[in-house]
N, C-alpha and C positions, 0 to 999 in steps of 0.2 A: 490512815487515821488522820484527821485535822481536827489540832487544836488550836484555836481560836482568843487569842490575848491581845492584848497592847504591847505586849512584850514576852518574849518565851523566853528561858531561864532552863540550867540544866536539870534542874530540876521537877521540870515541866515535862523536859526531854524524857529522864528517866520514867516518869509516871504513864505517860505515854505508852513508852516501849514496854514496862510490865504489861499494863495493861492486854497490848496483844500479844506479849509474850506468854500469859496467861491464857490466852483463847484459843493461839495458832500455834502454840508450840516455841520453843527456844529457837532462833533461823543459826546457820552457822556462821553468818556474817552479816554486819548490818552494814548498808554503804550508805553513804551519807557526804554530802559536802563537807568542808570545810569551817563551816560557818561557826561562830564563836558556842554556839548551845554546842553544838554535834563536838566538836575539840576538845571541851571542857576534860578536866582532869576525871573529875568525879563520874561523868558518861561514862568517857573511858573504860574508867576501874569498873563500874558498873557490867558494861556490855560484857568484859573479861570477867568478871566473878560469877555473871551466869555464865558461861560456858561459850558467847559465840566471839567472836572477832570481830577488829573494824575493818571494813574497804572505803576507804577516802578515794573521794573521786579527786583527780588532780584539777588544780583552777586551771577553767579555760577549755574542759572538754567533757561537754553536758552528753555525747554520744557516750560517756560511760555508762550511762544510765538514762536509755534512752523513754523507759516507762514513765519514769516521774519528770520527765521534761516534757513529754507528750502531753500529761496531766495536767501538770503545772500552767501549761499555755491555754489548756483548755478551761481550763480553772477562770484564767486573767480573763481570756476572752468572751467566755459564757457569763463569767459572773462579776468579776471584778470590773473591769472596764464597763459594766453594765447596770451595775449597783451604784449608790450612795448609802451608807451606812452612817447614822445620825448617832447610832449608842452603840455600844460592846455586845448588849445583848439582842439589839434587830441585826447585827453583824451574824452573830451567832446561831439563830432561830434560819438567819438565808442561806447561811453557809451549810449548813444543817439539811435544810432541804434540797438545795441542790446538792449534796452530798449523795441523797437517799436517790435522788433521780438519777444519779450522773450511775449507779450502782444495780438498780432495781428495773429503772423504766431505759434508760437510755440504751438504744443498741449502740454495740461495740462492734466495726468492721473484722476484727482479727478473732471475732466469734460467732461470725456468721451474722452479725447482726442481731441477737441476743443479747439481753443485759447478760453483766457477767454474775449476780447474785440475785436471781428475781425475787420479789416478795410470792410469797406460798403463804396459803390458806388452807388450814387442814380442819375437814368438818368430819365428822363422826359416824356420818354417812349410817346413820340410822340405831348405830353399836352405842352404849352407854361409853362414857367417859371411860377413863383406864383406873381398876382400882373398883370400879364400883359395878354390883349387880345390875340384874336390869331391872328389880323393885327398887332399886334404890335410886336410878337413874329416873324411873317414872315418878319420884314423890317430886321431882325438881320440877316436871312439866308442869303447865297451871291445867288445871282440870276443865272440862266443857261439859255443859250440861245440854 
């Protein structure tokens, strides 16, 4: 997940983490830096009132978590170091896209080279919609005379 502010607040944090907590399920532990959002009191309680635990990585050893540092650099280097960003929300709208690429298009070496979440396109393949006959599927087509 990235979310994209001028400033992030624990509060951000929290919203965040429902967020995919809501999608992917509760995780058993969230790791996370140090950093004053992730530390915060109310995170915290947060992360423990839903059920998982924290893993604080110690300062100074980013091999605790070697996925989000891998990321992180690739992030700086594909887009950061490579951008200018005038407003919050053409920050937003780039980070966004390269988001959906770095996800969908981009191959990943530790997956054969496959993105890890490709975009699918599911067509109907001749079947009505789900839910509906196939009279009722034909009044949708436009007719030809």
């Amino acid at each position: 997940a990235i979310r994209v502010g001028r400033q992030l607040r624990a509060a951000d944090v929290i919203d965040v983490l429902s967020d995919l907590f809501i999608l992917r399920g509760t995780p058993g532990h969230v790791r996370s830096d140090n950093g004053p959002e992730f530390a915060a009191t109310a995170v915290k309680g947060w992360i423990t009132g839903v059920g998982a635990k924290t893993a604080f990585i110690e300062p100074g050893s980013p091999w605790e978590n070697g996925y989000v540092e891998s990321f992180n650099g690739k992030l700086r280097d594909e887009l950061l170091n490579a951008e200018v960003f005038n407003t919050l929300a053409e920050a937003k709208v780039l980070i966004e896209q390269w988001r959906r690429h770095y996800n969908t298009v981009r191959p990943h070496s530790s997956l054969r080279y496959r993105p890890p979440a490709p975009e699918v396109v599911l067509t109907h393949l001749g079947r009505p919609p789900h839910g509906q006959t196939a009279h009722a599927s034909a009044q949708l087509l436009p007719m030809r005379h």
